[in-house]
N, C-alpha and C positions, 0 to 999 in steps of 0.2 A: 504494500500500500504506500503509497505517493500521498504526501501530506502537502498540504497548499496548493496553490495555482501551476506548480508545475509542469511540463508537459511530460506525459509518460513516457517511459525510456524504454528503448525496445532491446536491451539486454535480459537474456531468459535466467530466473535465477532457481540453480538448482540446489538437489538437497540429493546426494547417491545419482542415479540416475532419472528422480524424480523431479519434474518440470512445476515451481511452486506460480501456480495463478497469479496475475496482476488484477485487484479488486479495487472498492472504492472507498467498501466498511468492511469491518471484522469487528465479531465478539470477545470480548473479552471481562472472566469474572463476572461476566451477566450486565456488562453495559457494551450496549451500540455504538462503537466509535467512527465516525465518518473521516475522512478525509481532509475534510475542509473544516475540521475540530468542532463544529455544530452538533449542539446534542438535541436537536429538533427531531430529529429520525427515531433517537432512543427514548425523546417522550414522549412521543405520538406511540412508540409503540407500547409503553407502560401505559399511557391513558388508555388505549385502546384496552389491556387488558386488564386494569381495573374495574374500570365500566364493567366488561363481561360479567367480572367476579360479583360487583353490586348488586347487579339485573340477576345473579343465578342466586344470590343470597335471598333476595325479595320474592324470587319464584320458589326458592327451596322451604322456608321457612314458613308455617300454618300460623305461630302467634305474631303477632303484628307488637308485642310489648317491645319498647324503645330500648331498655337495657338490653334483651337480647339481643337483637339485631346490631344496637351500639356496640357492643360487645363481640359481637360477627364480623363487625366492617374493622375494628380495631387489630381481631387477629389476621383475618386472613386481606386486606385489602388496602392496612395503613404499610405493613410491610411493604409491598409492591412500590410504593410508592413512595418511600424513605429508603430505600438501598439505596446504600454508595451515592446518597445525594449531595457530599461534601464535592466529589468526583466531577458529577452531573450537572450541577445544579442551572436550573436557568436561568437565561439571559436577557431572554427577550420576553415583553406583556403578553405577547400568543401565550408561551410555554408556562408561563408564571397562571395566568389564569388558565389555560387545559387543564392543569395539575389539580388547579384548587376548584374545577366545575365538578370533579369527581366527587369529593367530597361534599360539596354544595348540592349536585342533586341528589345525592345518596338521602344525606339529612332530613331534605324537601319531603320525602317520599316516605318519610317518619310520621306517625299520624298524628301526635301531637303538636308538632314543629310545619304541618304545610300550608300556614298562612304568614309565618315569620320571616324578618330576613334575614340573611345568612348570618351573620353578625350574631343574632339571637340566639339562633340553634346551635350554633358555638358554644355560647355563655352556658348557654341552657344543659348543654348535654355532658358539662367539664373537658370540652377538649380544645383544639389550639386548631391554629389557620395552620395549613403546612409549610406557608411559607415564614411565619414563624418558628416554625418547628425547623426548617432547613437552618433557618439564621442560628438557633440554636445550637443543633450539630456542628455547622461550622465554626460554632465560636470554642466549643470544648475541644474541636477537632485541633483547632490554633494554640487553644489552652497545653495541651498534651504537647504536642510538639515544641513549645517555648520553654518547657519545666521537662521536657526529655523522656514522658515514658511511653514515647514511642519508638521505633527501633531509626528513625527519619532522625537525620543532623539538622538542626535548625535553623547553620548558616548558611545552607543550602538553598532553604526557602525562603528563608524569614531573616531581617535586619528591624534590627531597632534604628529607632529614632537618634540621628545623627546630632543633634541639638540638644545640650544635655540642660538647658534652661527651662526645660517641660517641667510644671507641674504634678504632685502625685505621687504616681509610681515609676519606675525606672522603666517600666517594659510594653512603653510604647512603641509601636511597630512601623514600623519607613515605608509607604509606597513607593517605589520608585516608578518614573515615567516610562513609559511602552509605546512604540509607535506602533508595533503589529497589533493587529488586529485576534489573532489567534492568541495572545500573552493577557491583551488587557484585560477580558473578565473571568482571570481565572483567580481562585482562591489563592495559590503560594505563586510568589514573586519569584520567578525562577532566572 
């Protein structure tokens, strides 16, 4: 796989005698990775099977009680759609709301919650936006890696704050500028 705008290279690359394909995406650890480093591909394809999962929960399930069901979408449905989202996570308003329409009609289709808006059935039901919930993940995910008990070196990723006149705490973190495209909205500064 050929990353960026490159043009394909017509060198055949082998492995033994075996001719390895020239593609566009390949899986890996169960996220879609494209080419052009967009992760639209791989969450179209997790909404898509979320939704399924929602629709087969609502059809499998005789009592309509909100705990159950709450309870259903939590195990089998919030997974799907929290994997490796520190990895993934989205970039753009399509992908940001795909993600959280899942959960927003899920709720809807709760029989005490389908005159409410999303916001309510939130509150109501103890549980968080996902996009909340990403923000989350990636904030312990930074936490872990700054204090080391991840097996990841930190000055690899992550720099502090060059200007030691910051307020606070000492472990303030450096953005540093990116003009690609491909670097700018990713979690670790590489």
């Amino acid at each position: 796989m050929i990353i960026g705008k490159q043009s394909p290279f017509n060198i055949d690359v082998k492995i033994g005698d075996l001719c390895l394909p020239h593609v566009t995406s390949c899986r890996d650890l169960g996220i879609q990775v494209c080419s052009s480093l967009s992760n639209s591909s791989h969450i179209a394809n997790v909404v898509n099977v979320a939704s399924q999962r929602c629709n087969l929960i609502m059809r499998s399930f005789i009592t309509r009680d909100t705990n159950i069901l709450e309870r259903a979408f939590i195990t089998y449905v919030k997974p799907l759609l929290e994997y490796n989202s520190v990895i993934w996570s989205p970039q753009t308003i399509t992908d940001i709301r795909s993600l959280e329409k899942v959960q927003r009609q899920f709720t809807k289709r709760l029989p005490c919650l389908s005159g409410m808006p999303y916001n309510q059935h939130v509150d109501t039901l103890g549980l968080q936006t996902l996009e909340l919930r990403r923000l989350i993940m990636d904030l312990v995910y930074c936490y872990k890696i700054v204090f080391g008990l991840t097996c990841l070196d930190m000055n690899d990723f992550l720099k502090f704050s060059p200007t030691q006149a910051t307020r606070g705490h000492p472990y303030k973190l450096f953005v540093p500028f990116t003009s690609r495209y491909c670097t700018q909205h990713f979690f670790l500064c590489v």
